[in-house]
N, C-alpha and C positions, 0 to 999 in steps of 0.2 A: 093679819090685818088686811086692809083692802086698800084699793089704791086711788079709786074713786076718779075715773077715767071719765071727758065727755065722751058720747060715742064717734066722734068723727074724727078724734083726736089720730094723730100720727105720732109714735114715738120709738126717737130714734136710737138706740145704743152705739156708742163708739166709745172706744178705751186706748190706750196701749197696749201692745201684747205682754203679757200674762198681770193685767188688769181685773179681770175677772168679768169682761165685759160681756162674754154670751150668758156667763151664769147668769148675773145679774141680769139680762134679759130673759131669761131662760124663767125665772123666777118670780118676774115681773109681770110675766105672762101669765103662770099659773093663779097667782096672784090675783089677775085682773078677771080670771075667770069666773072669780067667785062671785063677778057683779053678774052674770049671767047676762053676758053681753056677747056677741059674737068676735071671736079673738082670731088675728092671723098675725105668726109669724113668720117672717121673711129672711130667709138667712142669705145675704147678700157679702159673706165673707167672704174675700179672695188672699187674704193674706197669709192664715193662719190655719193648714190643714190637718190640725190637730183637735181643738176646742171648738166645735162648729155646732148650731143649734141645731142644723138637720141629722144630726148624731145621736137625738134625742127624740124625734119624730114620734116614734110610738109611745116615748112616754107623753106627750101634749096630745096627742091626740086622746088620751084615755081624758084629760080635762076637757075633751070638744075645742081643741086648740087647731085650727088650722094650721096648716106648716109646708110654705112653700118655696122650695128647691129644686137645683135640678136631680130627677130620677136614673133609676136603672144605671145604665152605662154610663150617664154623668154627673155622678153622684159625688161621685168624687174628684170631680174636675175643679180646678184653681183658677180656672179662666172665667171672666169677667160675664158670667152670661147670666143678661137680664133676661126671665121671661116672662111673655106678654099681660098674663095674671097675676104679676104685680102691680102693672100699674091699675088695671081693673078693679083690684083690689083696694090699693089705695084711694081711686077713685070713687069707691062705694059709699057712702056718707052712715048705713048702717054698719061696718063694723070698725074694731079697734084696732090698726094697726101697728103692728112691732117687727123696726127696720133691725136687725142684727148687721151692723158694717165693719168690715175690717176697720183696723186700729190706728191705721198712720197716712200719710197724705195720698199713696197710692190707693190702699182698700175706699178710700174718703171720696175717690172722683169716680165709683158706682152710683152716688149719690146725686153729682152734678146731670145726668142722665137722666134721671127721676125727676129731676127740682120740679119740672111742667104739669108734674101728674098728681101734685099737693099745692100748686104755686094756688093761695088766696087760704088753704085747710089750716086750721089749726095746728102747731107742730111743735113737743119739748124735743130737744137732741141735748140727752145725755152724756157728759162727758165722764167716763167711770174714771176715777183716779185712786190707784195703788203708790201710794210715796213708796213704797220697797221695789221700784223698777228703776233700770238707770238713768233712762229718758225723763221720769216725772218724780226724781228723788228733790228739785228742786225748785222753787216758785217759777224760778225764769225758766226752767227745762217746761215746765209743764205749762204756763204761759203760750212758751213760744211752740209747741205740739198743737196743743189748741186753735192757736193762730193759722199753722200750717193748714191744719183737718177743716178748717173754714173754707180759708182760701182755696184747695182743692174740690171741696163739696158744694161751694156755692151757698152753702148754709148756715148759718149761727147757732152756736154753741150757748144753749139759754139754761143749762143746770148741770149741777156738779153733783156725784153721786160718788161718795167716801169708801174707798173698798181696802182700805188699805190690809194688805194679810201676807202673811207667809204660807198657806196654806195650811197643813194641822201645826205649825206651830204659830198660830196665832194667838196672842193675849190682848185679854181686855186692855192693858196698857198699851199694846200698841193699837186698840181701835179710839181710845182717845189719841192716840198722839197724832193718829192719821186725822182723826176727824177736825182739831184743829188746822192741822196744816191743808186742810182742803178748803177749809176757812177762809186760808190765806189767800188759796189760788182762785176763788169763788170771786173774792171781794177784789182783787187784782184784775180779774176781766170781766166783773160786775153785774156778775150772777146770780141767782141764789145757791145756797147748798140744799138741793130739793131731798136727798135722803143720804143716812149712814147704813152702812150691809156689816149685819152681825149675825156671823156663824150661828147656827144652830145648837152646835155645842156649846156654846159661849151665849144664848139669848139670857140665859137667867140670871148670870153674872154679872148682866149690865145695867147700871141703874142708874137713877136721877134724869131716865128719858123727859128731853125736856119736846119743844113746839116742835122739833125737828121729827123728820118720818123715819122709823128704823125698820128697814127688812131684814126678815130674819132669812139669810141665806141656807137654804137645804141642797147639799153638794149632788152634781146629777153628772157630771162631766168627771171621770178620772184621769189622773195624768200618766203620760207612756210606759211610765215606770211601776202604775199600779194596777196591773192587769187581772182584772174580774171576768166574771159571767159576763158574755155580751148580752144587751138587753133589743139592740137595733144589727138590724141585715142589711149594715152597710156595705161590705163586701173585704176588699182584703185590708184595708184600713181602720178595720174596729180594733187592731191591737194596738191603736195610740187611741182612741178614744171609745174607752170603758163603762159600761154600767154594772154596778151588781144589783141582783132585786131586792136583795135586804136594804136598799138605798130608798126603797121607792113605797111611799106609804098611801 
């Protein structure tokens, strides 16, 4: 499917950790490439040195994906460093921009720092929501997250993006049950619910797609535990974030 982007559009990813939230941008991006639109994404995570979209660099680049993070030696740096061709970036009115931000009110106030260089642009900021995390197992948990990632980023949270999963043990039963309960939290701080994320394994199972937008999620990030062929030279930190090429079509 396609996701039918304007071009000046800013859009933002943030989730809770293990939300699914780089995938889901990771994805979104691919995605968006097929408008033939010029795509950058920004991986502005400071939280989470595990699941990070610059882990994936050379696979978006094969999409004509820009991808900007810090290089070489700080690559793998956790510190908070903006660089200057982001806001450049953002600033461009020709391309599509995709903010990858950490998950919780600290990764959220990278954001506040930026707010100048889209203030007037166009902007969705995605809230990815997994009910199977502790933080957002419940309306008012996931409410008051919400709230927080606001108040520290300066920014409004204007779409809810259903990802609810256990990773391979996800069942269609529980992507409805999530997709409801995103319902809940959508309509709680009166937003829409702009898409559900359904596994790739799982897209043909799912049916009765109604007005609502389903991405079909294709896993590109593996977790520490499931260590593949590395696909990126990242450096000593690709053994928590894995690709295999049988992944990659």
């Amino acid at each position: 499917m396609k996701v039918n982007l304007p071009t000046n559009q800013i859009n933002i990813f943030t989730g809770n950790y293990g939300s699914g939230k780089t995938e889901v941008a990771v994805n979104f991006a691919i995605m968006a490439s097929q408008e033939d639109l010029p795509i950058a994404v920004a991986d502005l995570d400071i939280v989470n040195p595990y699941f990070r979209s610059r882990e994936v660099k050379s696979l978006l680049q094969q999409y004509g994906i820009q991808v900007i993070a810090p290089e070489n030696d700080l690559h793998n740096s956790d510190l908070p460093i903006i660089l200057p061709h982001i806001r450049a970036t953002i600033e461009n009115p020709n391309v599509v921009t995709i903010l990858d931000v950490g998950g919780d009110p600290v990764g959220a106030t990278v954001l506040a720092s930026l707010k100048p260089a889209f203030e007037g642009k166009p902007y969705e900021m995605y809230f990815v929501l997994n009910q199977n995390r502790p933080f957002t197992s419940t309306i008012e948990g996931a409410v008051q997250l919400i709230h927080e990632i606001e108040q520290a980023s300066t920014c409004k949270v204007t779409a809810i993006v259903s990802n609810t999963h256990l990773l391979d043990e996800t069942t269609v039963e529980m992507i409805s049950e999530g997709t409801q309960f995103a319902e809940s939290v959508a309509h709680a701080v009166n937003v829409p619910l702009s898409y559900i994320v359904v596994p790739e394994s799982l897209w043909d199972k799912v049916s009765q797609k109604n007005s609502l937008k389903y991405l079909k999620m294709k896993r590109t990030l593996l977790p520490p535990w499931k260590l593949g062929s590395p696909y990126s030279t990242s450096g000593p930190r690709d053994g928590f974030a894995r690709l295999t090429k049988k992944n990659i079509t």
